[in-house]
C-alpha positions as CSV (number, residue, x, y, z in Angstrom):
1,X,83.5,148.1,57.4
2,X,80.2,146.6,56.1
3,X,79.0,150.3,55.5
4,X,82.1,150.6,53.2
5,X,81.8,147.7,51.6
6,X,78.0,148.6,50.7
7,X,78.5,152.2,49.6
8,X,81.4,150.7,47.2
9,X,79.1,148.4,45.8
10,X,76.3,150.7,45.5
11,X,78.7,153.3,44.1
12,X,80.0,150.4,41.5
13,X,76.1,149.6,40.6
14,X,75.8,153.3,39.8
15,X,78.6,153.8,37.8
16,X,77.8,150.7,35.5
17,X,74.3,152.0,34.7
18,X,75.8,155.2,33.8
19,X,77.7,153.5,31.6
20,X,74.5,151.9,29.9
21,X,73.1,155.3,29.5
22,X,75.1,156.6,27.5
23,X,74.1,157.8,24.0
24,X,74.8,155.3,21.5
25,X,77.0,155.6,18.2
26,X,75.4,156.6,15.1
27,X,76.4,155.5,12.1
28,X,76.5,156.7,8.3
29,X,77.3,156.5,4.9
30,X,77.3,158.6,1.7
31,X,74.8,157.4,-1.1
32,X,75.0,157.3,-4.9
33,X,72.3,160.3,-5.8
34,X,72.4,159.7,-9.7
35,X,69.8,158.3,-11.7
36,X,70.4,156.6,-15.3
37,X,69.5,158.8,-17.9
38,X,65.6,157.9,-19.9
39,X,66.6,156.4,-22.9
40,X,70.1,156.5,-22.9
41,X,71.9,154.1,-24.6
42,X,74.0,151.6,-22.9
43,X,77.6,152.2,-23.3
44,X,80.3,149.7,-23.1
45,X,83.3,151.6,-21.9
46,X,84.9,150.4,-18.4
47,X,86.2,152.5,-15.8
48,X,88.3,151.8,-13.1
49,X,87.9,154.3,-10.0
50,X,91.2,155.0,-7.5
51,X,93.0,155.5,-5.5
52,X,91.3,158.0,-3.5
53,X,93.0,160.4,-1.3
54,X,92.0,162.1,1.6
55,X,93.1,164.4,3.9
56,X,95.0,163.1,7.3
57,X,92.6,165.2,9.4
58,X,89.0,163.9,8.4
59,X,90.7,160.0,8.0
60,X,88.9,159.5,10.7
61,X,86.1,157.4,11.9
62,X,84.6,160.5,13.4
63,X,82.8,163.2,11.6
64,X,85.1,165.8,11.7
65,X,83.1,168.7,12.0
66,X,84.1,172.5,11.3
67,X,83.8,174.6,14.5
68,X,85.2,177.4,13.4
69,X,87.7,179.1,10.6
70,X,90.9,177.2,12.3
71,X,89.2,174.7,14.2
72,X,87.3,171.3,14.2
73,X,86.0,168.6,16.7
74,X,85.9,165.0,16.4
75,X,82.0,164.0,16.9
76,X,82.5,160.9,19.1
77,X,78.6,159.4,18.8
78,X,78.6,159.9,15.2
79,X,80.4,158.6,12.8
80,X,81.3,157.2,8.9
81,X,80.2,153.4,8.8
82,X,83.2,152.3,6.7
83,X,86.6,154.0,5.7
84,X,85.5,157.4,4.2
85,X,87.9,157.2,1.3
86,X,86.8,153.9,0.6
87,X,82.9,155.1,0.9
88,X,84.3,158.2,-1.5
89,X,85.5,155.8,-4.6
90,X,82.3,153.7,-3.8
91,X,79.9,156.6,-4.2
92,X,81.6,157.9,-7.5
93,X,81.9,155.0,-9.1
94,X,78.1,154.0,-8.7
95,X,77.1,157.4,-9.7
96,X,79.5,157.1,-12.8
97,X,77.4,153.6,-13.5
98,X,74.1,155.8,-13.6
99,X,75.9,158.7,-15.2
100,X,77.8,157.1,-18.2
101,X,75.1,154.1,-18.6
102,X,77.9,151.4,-18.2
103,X,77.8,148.8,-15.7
104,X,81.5,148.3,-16.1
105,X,82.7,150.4,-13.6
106,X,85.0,149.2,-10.5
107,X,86.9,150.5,-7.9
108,X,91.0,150.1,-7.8
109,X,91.3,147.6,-5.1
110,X,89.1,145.5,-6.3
111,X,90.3,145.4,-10.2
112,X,93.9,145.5,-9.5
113,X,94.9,143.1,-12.3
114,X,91.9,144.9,-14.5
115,X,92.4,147.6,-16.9
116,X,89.3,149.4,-17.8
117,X,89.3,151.6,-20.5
118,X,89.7,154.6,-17.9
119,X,91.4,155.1,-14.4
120,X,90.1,157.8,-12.6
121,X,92.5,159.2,-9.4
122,X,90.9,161.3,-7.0
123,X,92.6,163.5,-4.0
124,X,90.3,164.7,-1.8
125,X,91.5,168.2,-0.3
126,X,89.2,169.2,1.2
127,X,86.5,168.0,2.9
128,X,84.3,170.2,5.4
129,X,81.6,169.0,7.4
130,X,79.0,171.9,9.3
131,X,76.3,170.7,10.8
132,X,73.1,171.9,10.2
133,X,74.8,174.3,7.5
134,X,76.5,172.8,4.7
135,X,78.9,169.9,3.1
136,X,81.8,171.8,1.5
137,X,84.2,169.5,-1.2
138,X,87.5,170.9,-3.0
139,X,88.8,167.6,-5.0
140,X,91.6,167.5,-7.4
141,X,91.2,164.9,-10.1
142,X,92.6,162.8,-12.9
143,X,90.8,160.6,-15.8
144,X,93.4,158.4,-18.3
145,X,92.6,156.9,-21.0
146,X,94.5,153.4,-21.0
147,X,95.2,152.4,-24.6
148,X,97.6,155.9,-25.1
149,X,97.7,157.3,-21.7
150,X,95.8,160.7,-22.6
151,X,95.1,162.2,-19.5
152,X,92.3,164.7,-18.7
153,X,93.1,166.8,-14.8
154,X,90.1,168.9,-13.3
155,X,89.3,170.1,-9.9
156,X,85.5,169.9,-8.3
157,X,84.9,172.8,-5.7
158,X,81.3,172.8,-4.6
159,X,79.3,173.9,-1.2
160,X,76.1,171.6,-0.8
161,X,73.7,173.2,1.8
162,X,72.5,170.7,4.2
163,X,68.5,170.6,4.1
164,X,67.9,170.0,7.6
165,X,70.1,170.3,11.0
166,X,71.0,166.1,11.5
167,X,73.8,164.6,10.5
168,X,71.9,162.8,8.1
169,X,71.3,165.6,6.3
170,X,74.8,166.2,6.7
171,X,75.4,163.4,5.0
172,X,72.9,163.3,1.9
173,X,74.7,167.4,1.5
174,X,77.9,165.3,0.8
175,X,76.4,163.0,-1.5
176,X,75.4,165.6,-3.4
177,X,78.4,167.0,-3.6
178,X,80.2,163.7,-4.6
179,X,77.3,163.1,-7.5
180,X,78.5,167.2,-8.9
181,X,82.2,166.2,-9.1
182,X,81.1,162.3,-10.6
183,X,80.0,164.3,-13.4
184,X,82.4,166.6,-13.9
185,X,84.4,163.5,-14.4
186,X,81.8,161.9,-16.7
187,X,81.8,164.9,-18.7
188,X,85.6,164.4,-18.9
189,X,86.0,160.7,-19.8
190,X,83.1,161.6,-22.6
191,X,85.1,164.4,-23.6
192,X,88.5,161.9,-23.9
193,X,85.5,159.1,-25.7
194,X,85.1,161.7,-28.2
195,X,88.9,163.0,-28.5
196,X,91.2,160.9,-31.2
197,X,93.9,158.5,-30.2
């Protein structure tokens, strides 16, 4: 009986520091990649940025990554350190700060009651992470111009290649991705600055 009771224990021992080896989480997060313009001069319109949609299958904690042309895996030991749609809208709207050289620019949940000059909705379609090959990004879009509700609608498709095989390269690929549709919508909301009322 005490030969039971010792294997039991040491079998218990084992499977406890098996459990303390295991490979940690890691965690990331996209990053603003534009930089303010030399010279530029300060501008003084406010946008809002939200709601951000994104698609059911990569609302995930997990990085979902592409396997295949109909398939994807949920990468347990990495992941997205906040919400991705909420790390999305904070992304664009800081490169929108550096972009359109205003510092009046704040995301929907937090400006609820605010009306900035601009509201900009995102939906998110498609977003495809590979590993060691690329970031893809298909994103419909909206930019409205509060005062008379002219609205301007455009669509950001882009492939970022991923300069190294990590998922932090994986990451900074999406970024990059993000900063080319924050300008497209820049380019829009100047276009609506410039259009009359």
């Amino acid at each position: 009986m005490r030969r039971i009771a010792a294997s039991a224990a040491l079998c218990a021992v084992v499977a406890i520091a098996a459990g303390c080896a295991s490979t940690p989480s890691r965690f990331y997060t996209l990053s603003p990649v534009a930089v303010p313009a030399p010279a530029a001069k300060p501008s003084a319109i406010s946008v809002v940025v939200g709601p951000v949609s994104i698609p059911t299958i990569v609302d995930q904690p997990q990085i979902v990554v592409s396997t295949g042309p109909n398939q994807v895996s949920l990468d347990e030991f990495n992941r997205w350190a906040s919400p991705l749609a909420d790390n999305i809208a904070r992304v664009v709207a800081q490169d929108l700060v550096a972009i359109l050289g205003t510092p009046r620019v704040s995301l929907f949940q937090q400006s609820l009651n605010a009306a900035g000059n601009y509201r900009v909705a995102i939906e998110v379609q498609g977003f495809e992470s590979a590993p060691g090959d690329a970031a893809t990004l298909n994103a419909a879009w909206s930019v409205r111009r509060s005062r008379d509700g002219k609205t301007e609608n455009g669509r950001t498709s882009v492939r970022e290649p991923a300069t190294g095989s990590g998922y932090d390269a994986l990451a900074g690929a999406h970024s990059r991705a993000l900063d080319r549709m924050s300008r497209d919508i820049a380019d829009a909301i100047q276009a609506l600055e410039r259009s009359p009322q």
